[in-house]
VOVOLO-127342 format. One record per residue (C-alpha): residue number from 1; x, y, z; residue in three letters. Coordinates in nm, 4 decimals, m for minus. Layout:
REM VOVOLO-127342
[NUM, [X, Y, Z], 'ALA']
...
END
This chain:
REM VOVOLO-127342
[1, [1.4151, m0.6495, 0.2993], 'UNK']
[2, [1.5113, m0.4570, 0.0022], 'UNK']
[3, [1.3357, m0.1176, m0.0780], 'UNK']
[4, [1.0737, m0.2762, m0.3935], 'UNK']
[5, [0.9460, m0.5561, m0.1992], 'UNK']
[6, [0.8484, m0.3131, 0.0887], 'UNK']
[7, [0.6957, m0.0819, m0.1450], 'UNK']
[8, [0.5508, m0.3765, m0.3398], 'UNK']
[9, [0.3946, m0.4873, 0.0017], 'UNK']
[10, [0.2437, m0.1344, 0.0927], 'UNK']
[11, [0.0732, m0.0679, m0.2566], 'UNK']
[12, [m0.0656, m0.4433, m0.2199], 'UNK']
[13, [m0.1844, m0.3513, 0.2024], 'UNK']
[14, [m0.3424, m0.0106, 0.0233], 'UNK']
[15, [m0.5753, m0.2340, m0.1242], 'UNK']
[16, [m0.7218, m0.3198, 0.1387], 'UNK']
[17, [m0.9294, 0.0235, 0.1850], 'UNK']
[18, [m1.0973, m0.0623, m0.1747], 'UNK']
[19, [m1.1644, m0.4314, m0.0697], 'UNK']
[20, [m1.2871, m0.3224, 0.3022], 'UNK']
[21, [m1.5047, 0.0010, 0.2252], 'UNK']
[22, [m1.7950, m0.1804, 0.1028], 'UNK']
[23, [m1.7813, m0.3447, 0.4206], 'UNK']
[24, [m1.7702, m0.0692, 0.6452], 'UNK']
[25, [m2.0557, 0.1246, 0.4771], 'UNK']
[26, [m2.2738, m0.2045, 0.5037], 'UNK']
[27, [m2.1724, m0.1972, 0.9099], 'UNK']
[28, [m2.2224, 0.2066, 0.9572], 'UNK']
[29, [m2.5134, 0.2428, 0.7220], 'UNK']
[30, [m2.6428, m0.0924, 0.6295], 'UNK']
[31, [m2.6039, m0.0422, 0.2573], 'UNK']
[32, [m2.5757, m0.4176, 0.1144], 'UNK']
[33, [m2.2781, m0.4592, m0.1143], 'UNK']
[34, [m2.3365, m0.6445, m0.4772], 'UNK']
[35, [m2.2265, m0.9706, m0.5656], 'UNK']
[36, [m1.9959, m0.8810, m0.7583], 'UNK']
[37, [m1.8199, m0.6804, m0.5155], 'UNK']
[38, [m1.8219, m0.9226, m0.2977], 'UNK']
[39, [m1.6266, m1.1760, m0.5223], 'UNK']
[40, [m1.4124, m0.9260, m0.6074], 'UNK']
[41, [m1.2918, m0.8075, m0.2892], 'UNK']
[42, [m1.2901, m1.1657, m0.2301], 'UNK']
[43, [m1.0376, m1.2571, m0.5081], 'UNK']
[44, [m0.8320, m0.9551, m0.3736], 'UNK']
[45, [m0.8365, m1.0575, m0.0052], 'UNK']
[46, [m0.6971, m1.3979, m0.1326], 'UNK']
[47, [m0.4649, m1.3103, m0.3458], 'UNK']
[48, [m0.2800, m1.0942, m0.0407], 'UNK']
[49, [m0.3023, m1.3548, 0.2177], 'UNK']
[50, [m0.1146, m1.5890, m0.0275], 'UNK']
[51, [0.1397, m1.3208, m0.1274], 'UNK']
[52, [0.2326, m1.2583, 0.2140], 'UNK']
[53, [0.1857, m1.6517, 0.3324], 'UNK']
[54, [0.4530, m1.6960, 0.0355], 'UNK']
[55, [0.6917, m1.4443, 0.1657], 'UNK']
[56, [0.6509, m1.5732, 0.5338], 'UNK']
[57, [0.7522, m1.9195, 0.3747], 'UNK']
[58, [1.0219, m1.7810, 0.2362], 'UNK']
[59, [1.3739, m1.8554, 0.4060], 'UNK']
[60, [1.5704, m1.5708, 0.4858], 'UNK']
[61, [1.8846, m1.5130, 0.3871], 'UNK']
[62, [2.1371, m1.3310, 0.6679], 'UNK']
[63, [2.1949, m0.9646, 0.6048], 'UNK']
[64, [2.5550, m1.0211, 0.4977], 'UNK']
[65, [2.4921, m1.2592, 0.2330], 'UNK']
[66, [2.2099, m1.0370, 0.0796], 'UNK']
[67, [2.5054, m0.7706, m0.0069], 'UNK']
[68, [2.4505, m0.4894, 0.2654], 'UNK']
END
């Protein structure tokens, strides 16, 4: 896997801690989150389980043929 798409991947898993912390503070305080972060973290949550369903999809190519 080259260097970007790892870094690409990490930045996309970091996130994650804006989408969940809503969540948490509704479990550990009970603070309801809004609609609208709800959709949001929503739209976000989505759009990284197709990014990585994509990439999983993806054939591989063998490590020779990639150049390394």
């Amino acid at each position: 896997m080259p260097a970007a798409a790892a870094v690409a991947e990490a930045s996309l898993i970091a996130v994650l801690e804006c989408v969940l912390g809503p969540l948490w503070v509704w479990l550990a305080v009970g603070e309801r989150p809004g609609a609208f972060s709800l959709v949001g973290g929503a739209v976000i949550l989505s759009a990284l389980i197709a990014h990585t369903a994509a990439d999983l999809a993806r054939p591989r190519l063998p490590r020779n043929a990639r150049g390394e």
